[in-house]
N, C-alpha and C positions, 0 to 999 in steps of 0.2 A: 068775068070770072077770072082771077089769077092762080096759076099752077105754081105751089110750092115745088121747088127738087124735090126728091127724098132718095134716101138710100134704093144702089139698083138694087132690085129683087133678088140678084143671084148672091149679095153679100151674107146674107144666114146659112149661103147651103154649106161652108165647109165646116158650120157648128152642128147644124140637124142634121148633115152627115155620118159626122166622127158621135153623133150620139145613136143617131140609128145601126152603125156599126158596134157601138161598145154593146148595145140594146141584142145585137142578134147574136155576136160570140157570146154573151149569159146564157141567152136560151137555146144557142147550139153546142155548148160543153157541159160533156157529162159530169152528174153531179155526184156524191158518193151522198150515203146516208149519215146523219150525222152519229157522229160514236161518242161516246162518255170516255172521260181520260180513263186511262189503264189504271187497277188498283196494281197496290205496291205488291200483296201475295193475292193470290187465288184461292176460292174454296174458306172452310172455316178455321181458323189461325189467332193463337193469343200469343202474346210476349208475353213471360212468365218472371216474377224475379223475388226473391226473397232475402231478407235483409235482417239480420239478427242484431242484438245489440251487446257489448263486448258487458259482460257480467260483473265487472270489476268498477269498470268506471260508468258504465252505461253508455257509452257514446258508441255513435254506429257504426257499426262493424260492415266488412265487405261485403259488397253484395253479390248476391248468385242471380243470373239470368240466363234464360233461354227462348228463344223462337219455337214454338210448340203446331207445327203444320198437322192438320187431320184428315187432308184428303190426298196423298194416305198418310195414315200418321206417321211422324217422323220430325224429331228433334235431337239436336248435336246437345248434350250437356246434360237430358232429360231420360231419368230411370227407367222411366214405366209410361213410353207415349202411349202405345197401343191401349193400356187402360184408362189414362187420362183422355184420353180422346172420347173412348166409351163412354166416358162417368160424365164429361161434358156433351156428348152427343144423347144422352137419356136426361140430362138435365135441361138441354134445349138452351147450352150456352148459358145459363147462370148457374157464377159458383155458388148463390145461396141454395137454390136448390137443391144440391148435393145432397141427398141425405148424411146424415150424420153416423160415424161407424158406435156400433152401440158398445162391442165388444170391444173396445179401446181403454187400455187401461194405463195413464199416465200420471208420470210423477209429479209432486207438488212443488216442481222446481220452478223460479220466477229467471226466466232467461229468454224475453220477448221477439218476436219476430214478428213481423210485416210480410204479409201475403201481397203482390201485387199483382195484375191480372188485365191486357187490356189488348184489342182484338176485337175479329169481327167473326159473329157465329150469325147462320142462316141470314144474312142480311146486314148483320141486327149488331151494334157499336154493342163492344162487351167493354166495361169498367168495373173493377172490384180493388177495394184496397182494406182490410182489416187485419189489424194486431193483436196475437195470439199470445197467451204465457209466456210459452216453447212449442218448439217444433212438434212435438208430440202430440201438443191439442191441436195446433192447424194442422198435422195430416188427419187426424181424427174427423176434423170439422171437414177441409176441403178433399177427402180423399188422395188419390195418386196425382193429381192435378199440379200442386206443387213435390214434386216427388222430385227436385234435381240434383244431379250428380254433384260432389261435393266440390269437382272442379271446375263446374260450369262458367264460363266466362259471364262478367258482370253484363259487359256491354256489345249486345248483339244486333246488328243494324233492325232496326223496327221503324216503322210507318211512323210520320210526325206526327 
């Protein structure tokens, strides 16, 4: 019978070494739980913006926007958070819900605006985007929700 060489035995240990050490610093360092990234705001929050069209030529006019936070309410640019918040927090985050104000009595003027509306209520991705005559029937329609100051900045950083 002839005895091949073979590698001495001790040549694997300094790989099942440096593996049985990488193997016990995993299971000896503490692990944290794992976390979900941070959202951009907290709580229920829409970007708000409304865009009217210039009546002469029709072409669009500046747009108004604002960051609308509801816990607690508070927006730089926006008339009426405290009740927008409301009228969205009884709506359960959709602007269609809103009921409609009955007592609203507006003129037959054609001078269009775009409601925009987008955020997150109770969880829940909010989108809304519908064009109005005039302002008069989207406050009608949407309530104080779009209620904004007439110098509210166009562009207010908001979530991509």
């Amino acid at each position: 019978m002839r005895l091949i060489p073979c590698a001495p035995a001790f040549r694997g240990l300094p790989v099942r070494g440096a593996l049985l050490t990488a193997a016990a610093l995993l299971l000896t360092t503490p692990t944290a739980p794992a976390q979900a990234a941070p959202e951009p705001y907290q709580g229920n929050w829409v970007y708000l913006s409304v865009t009217g069209a210039d009546a002469r030529s029709g072409a669009p006019a500046a747009a108004r926007g604002t960051l609308l936070l509801c816990d607690p309410p508070q927006a730089v640019g926006h008339r009426e958070a405290v009740r927008a918040c409301a009228e969205l927090a009884d709506a359960r985050g959709d602007l269609q819900a809103i009921p409609a104000r009955s007592d609203a009595v507006c003129p037959m003027r054609y001078a269009p605006v775009t409601a925009r509306a987008r955020g997150e209520w109770g969880g829940k991705l909010v989108q809304y985007t519908e064009t109005f005559p005039n302002e008069c029937v989207m406050t009608a329609r949407t309530g104080d929700v779009f209620t904004l100051a007439e110098t509210a900045p166009a562009e207010v950083p908001g979530p991509a």
